[in-house]
C-alpha positions as CSV (number, residue, x, y, z in Angstrom):
1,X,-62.5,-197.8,-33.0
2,X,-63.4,-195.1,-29.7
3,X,-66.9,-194.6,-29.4
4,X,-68.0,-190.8,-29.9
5,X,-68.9,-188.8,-27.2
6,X,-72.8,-188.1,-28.2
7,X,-73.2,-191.9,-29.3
8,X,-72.1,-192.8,-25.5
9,X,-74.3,-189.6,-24.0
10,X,-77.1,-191.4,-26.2
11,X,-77.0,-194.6,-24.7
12,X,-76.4,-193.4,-21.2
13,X,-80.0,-191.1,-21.7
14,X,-81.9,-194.4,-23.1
15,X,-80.3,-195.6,-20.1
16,X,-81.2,-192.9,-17.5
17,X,-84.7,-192.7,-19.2
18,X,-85.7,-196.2,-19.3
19,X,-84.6,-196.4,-15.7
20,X,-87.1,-193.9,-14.3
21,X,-89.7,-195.7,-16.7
22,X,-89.3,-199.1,-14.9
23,X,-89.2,-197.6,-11.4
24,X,-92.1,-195.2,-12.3
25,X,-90.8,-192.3,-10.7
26,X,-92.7,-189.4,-10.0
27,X,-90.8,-185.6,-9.3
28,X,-92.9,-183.0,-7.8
29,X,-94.2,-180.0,-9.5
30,X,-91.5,-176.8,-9.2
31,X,-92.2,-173.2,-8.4
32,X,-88.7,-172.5,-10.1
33,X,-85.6,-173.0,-12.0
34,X,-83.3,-175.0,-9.6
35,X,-79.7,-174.0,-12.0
36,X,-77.3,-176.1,-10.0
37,X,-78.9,-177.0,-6.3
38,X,-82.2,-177.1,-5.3
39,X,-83.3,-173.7,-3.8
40,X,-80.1,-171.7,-4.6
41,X,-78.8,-169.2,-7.0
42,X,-80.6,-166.5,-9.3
43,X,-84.3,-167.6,-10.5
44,X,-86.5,-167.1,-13.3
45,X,-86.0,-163.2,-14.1
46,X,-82.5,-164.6,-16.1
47,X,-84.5,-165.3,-19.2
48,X,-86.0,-161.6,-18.9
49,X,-90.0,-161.2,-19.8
50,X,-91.7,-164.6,-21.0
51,X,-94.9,-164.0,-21.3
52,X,-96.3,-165.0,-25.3
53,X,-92.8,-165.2,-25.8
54,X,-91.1,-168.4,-27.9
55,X,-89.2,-170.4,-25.7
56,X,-86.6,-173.3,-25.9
57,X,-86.0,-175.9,-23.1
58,X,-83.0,-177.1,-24.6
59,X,-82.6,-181.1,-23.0
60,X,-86.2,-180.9,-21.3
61,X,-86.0,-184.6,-19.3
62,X,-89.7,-184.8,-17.7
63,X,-90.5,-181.0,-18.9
64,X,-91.2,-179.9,-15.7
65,X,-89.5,-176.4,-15.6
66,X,-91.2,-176.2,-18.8
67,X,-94.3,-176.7,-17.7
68,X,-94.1,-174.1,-15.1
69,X,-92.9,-171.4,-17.6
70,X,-95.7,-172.1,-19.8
71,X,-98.5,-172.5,-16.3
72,X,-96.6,-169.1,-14.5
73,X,-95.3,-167.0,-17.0
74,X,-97.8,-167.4,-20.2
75,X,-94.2,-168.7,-22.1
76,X,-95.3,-170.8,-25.6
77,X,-92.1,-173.7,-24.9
78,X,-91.2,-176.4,-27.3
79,X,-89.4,-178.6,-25.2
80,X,-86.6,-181.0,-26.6
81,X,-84.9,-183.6,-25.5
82,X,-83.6,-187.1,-27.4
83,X,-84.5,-189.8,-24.7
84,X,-87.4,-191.5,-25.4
85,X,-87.5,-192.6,-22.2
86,X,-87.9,-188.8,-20.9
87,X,-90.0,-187.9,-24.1
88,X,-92.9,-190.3,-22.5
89,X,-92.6,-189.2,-18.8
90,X,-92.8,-185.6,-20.1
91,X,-95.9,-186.7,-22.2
92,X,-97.8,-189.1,-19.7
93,X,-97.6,-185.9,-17.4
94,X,-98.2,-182.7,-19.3
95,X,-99.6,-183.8,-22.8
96,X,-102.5,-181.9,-22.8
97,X,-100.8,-178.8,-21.2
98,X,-102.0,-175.7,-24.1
99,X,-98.8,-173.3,-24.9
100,X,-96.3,-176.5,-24.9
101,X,-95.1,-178.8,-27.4
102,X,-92.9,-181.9,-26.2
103,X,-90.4,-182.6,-29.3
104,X,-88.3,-186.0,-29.2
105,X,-85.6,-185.4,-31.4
106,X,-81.5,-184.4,-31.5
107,X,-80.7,-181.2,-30.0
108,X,-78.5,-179.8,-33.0
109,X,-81.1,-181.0,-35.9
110,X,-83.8,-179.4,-33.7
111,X,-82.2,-176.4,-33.9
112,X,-81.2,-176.4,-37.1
113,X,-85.0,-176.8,-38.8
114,X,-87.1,-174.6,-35.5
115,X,-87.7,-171.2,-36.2
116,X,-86.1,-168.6,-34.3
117,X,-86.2,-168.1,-30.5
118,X,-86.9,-165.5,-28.4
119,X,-85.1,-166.9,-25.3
120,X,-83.5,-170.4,-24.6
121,X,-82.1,-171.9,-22.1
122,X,-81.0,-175.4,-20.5
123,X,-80.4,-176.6,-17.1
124,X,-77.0,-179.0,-17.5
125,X,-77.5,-180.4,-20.6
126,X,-75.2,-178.3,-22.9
127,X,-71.6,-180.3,-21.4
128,X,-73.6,-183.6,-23.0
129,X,-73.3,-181.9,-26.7
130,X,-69.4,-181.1,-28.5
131,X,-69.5,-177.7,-28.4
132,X,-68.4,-177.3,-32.2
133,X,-71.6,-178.5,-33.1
134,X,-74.3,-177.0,-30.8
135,X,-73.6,-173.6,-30.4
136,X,-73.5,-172.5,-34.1
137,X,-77.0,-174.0,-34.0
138,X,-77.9,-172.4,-31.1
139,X,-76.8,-169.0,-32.5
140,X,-78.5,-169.5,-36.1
141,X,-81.8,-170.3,-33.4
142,X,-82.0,-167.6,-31.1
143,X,-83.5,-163.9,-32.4
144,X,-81.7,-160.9,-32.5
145,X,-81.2,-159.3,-28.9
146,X,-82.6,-162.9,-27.7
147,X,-81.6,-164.9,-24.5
148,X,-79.5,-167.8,-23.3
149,X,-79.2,-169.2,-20.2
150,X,-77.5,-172.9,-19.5
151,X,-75.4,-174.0,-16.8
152,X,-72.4,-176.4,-17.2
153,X,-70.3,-178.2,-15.2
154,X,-67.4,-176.6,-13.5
155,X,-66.1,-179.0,-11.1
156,X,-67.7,-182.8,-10.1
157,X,-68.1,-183.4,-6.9
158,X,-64.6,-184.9,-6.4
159,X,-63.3,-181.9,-6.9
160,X,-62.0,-182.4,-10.7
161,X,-61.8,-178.9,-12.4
162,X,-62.2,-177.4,-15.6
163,X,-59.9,-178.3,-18.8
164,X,-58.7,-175.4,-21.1
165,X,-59.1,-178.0,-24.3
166,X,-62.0,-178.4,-25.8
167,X,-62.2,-182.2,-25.2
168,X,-64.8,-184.3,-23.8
169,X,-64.2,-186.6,-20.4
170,X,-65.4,-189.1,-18.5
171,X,-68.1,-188.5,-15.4
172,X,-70.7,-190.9,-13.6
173,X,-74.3,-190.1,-13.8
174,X,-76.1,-192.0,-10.7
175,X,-79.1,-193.7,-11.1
176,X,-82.1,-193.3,-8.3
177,X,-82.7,-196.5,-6.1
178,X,-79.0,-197.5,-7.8
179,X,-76.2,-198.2,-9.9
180,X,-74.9,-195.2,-12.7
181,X,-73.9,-194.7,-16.3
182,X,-70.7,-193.5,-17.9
183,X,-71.5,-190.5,-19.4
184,X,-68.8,-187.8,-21.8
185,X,-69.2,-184.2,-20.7
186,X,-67.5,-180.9,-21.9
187,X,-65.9,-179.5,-18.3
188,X,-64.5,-176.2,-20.0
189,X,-63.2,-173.4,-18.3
190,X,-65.7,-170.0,-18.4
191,X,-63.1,-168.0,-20.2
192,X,-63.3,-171.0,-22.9
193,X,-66.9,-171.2,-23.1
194,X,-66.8,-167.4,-23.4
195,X,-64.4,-167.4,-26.4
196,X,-66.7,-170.1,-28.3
197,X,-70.0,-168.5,-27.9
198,X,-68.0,-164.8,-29.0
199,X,-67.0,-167.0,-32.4
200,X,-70.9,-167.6,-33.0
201,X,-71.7,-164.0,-32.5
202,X,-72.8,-164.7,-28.8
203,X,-72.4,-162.2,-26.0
204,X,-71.7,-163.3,-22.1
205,X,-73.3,-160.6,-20.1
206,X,-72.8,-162.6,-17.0
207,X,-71.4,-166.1,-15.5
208,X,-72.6,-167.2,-12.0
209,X,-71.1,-169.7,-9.7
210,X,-73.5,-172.3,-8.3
211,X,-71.5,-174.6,-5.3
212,X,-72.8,-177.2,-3.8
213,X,-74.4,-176.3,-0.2
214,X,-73.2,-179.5,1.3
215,X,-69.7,-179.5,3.2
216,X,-67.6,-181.6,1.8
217,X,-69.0,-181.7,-1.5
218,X,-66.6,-179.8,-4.2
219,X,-69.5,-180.3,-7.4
220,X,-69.7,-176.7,-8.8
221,X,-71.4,-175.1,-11.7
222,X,-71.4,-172.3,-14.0
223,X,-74.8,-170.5,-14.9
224,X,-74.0,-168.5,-18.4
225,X,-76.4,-165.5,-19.1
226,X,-75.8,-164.2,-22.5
227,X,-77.4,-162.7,-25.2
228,X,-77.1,-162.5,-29.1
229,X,-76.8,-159.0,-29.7
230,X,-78.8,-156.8,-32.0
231,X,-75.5,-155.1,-33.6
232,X,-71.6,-156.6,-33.5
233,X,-68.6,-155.0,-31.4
234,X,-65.6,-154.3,-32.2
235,X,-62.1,-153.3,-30.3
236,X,-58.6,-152.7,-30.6
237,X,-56.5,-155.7,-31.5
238,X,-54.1,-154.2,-28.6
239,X,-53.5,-150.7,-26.5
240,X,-50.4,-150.2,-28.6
241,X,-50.2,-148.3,-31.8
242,X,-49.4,-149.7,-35.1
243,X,-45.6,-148.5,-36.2
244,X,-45.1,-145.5,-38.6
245,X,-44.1,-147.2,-41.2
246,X,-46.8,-150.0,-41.2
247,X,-49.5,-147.2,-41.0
248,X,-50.8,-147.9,-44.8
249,X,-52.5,-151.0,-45.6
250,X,-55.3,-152.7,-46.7
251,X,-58.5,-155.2,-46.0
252,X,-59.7,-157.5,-48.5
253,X,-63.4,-158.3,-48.5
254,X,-64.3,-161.9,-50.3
255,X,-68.2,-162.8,-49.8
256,X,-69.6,-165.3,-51.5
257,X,-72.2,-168.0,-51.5
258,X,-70.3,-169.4,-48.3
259,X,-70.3,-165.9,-46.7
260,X,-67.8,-163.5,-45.8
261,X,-64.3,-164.7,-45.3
262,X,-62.5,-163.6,-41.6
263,X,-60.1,-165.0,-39.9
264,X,-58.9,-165.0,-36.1
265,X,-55.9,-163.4,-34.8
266,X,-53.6,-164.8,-32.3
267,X,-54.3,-161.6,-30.2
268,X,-58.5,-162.6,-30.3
269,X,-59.7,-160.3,-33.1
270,X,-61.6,-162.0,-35.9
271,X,-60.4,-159.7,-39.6
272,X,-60.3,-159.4,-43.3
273,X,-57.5,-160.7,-44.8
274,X,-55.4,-157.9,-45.6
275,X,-51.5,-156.0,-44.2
276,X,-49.3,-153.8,-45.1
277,X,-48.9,-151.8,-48.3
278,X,-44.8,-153.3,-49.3
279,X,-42.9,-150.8,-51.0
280,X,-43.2,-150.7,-55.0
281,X,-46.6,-152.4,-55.0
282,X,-49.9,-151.1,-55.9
283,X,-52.9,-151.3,-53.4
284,X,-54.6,-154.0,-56.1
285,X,-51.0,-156.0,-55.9
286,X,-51.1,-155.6,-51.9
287,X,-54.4,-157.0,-51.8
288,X,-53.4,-160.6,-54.1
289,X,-49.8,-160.6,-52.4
290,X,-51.5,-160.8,-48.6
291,X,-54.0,-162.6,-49.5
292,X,-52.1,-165.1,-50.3
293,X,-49.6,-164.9,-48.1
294,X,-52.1,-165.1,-45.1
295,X,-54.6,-167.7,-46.6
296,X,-53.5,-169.8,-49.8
297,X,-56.3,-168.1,-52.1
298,X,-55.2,-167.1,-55.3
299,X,-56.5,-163.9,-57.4
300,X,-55.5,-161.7,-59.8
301,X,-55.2,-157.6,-59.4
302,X,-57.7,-157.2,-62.4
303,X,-60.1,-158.7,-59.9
304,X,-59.8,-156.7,-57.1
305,X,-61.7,-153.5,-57.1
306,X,-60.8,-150.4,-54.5
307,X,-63.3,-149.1,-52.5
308,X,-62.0,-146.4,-50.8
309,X,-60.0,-144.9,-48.1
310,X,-60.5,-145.0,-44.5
311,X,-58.7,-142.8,-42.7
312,X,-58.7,-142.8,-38.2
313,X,-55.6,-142.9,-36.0
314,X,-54.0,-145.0,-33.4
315,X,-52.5,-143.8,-30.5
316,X,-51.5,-140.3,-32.4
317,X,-50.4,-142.6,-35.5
318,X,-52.6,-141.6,-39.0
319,X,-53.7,-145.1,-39.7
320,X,-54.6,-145.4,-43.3
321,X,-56.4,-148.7,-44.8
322,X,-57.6,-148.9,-47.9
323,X,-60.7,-151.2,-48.4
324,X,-61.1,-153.8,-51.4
325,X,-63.5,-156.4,-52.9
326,X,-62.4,-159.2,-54.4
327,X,-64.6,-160.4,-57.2
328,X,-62.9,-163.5,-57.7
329,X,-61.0,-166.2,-56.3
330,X,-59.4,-169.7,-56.8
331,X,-58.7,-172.2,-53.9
332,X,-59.3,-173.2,-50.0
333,X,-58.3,-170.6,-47.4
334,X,-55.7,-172.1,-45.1
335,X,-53.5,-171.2,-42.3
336,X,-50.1,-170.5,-43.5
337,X,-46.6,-170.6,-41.7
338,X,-45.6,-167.9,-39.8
339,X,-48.7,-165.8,-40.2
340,X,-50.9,-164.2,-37.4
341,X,-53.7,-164.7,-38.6
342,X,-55.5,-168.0,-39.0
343,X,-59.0,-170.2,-38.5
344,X,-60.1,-168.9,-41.6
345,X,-64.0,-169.2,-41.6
346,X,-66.8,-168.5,-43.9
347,X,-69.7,-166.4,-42.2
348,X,-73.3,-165.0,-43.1
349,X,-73.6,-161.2,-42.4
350,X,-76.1,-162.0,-39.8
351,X,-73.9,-163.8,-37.9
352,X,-70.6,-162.0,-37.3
353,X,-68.3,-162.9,-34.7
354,X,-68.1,-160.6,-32.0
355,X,-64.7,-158.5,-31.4
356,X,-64.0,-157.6,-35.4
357,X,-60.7,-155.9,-36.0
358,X,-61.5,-152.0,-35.6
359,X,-60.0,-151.4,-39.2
360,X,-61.6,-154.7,-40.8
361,X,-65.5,-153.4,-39.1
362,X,-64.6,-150.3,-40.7
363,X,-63.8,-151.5,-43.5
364,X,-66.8,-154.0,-43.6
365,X,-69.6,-150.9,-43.3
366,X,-67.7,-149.1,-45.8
367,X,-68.8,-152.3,-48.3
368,X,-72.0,-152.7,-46.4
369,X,-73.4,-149.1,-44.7
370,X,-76.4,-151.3,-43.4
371,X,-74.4,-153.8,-41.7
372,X,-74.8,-153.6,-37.4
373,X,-71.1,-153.4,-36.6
374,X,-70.1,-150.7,-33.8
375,X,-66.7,-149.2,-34.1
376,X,-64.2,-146.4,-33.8
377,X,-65.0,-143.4,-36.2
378,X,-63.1,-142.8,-39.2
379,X,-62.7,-140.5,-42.4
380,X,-64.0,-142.5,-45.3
381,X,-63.4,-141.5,-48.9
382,X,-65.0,-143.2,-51.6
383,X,-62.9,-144.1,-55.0
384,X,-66.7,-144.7,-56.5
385,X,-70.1,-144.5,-56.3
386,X,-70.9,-148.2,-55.3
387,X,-70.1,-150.0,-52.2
388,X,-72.1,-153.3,-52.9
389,X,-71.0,-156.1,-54.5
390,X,-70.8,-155.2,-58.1
């Protein structure tokens, strides 16, 4: 049986770690973030104001940029990382250090338990963790209108590029004095890392490129800036408008203890389930027919209740969508053949993908007023008084 990527990442850092133990190695102090290469791109004003702030150093190793944030900047840092071996060179050096806490433990459970975070950020240890796994933790960790900054691995020094999978592959970590260790990375191109941090609710405000100085040498990396915003955008699914006669339809909302139901679209907007009104069929029928269609839930029209009408236009086409709650449901959602839509997730109201479906967001803060979504205006008509979940 293959060995899992993080289980050979785990050994190679009890490796690395027990490596600089034995040869007692001893790294200078640093007067910055070094991102990529020592003494180039942007430095420490990417994680914005630090100063009694909460921060994460996400994959410490001997905590030293940590250190300076908390000695420079007044930052309180917990900094993480799963070596031992880099736990006790970070703790025979800056143990006593007031305003940071050294944490030995997994990056994802570390996450998953800390309380929220006011700006995070890791220098090259993200590509070590499967993306599927860390960033919904990293999301669920950082606050509202919070930072992250990490850099990643864009091409080795070879001159081995980016995949457009997300797959983990091979790459040698050197040792000092000699020898290496295998290691498994995620080399993903930037529009891919973009795409997995929008389905987490996270915002790329900006991706620098970090190459090496040295001629000859092709190693290259990507320094993410992004942010979790405060409210959630929306867009058009495309710049064409709907045809006339698919210009009535309707959005199904299904929350429950597992969250709201969305799913993605193959043109990159996350939606209700929910389509076109077919002729003969009442909105209540519309609603059970595509939610089926679309997903594999069952549900009956007695349990769908109307909400109202929302009424906007596309591209000088009245667009009319009806919203809906479904009270009840029975089965899995799916992806089904032939559909557009698919990927069908559950997700808390705090953290909704970015890019909803203009008429799904409009149809979300027609159930929810409160909720943070920005979208396109449109005429809402109520069928009743409530909008919650009764």
């Amino acid at each position: 049986m293959a060995t899992r990527p993080e289980a050979v990442n785990a050994e190679a850092w009890r490796t690395y770690g027990a490596h600089h133990l034995r040869r007692g190695t001893v790294l200078p102090e640093v007067a910055r973030i070094d991102w990529g290469f020592e003494g180039a791109g942007p430095e420490i004003e990417v994680l914005g104001e630090l100063t009694g702030r909460r921060v994460l150093d996400l994959g410490c190793g001997p905590a030293r940029h940590a250190a300076h944030l908390v000695r420079a900047h007044g930052a309180l840092v917990d900094a993480v990382d799963s070596s031992a071996g880099q736990y006790e060179r970070a703790r025979a050096r800056y143990s006593s250090l007031p305003g940071l806490r050294l944490v030995r433990a997994d990056a994802v459970e570390h996450l998953r338990s800390a309380e929220p975070y006011d700006v995070i950020y890791s220098v090259n240890a993200v590509p070590y963790i499967d993306p599927h796994r860390l960033l919904p933790a990293l999301a669920a960790a950082l606050k509202p209108g919070g930072r992250l900054c990490f850099t990643v691995l864009h091409t080795n020094s070879h001159g081995d590029g980016p995949s457009d999978e997300v797959v983990a592959r091979p790459e040698i970590l050197r040792l000092a004095g000699g020898g290496d260790v295998t290691v498994q990375m995620w080399v993903l191109e930037p529009e891919l890392w973009t795409a997995l941090l929008a389905e987490h609710g996270l915002r790329v405000e900006q991706v620098d490129v970090l190459d090496a100085p040295q001629t000859g040498n092709h190693a290259s990396y990507r320094l993410f800036r992004v942010t979790r915003p405060v409210r959630v955008s929306s867009r058009p699914r495309t710049a064409k408008p709907p045809v006339a006669h698919a210009a009535l339809g309707v959005g199904a909302v299904l929350h429950g203890p597992r969250g709201l139901l969305l799913g993605r679209h193959r043109h990159g907007t996350w939606e209700l389930p929910g389509g076109t009104v077919e002729p003969g069929e009442s909105l209540q029928e519309a609603v059970v027919r595509e939610l089926g269609e679309e997903t594999g839930l069952d549900a009956r029209p007695e349990d769908v209740r109307l909400l109202g009408t929302l009424l906007d236009d596309a591209g000088g086409v009245v667009r009319v969508t009806v919203a809906a709650r479904v009270a009840a449901w029975r089965g899995e959602p799916s992806d089904q053949p032939g559909e557009s839509v698919g990927r069908w997730r559950w997700f808390a109201l705090d953290r909704l993908p970015e890019e909803l479906f203009v008429c799904s967001a409009q149809a979300l803060t027609a159930w929810r007023p409160g909720l943070p979504i920005d979208h396109a205006p449109a005429h809402f008509t109520p069928y009743d008084t409530g909008t919650g979940d009764g």
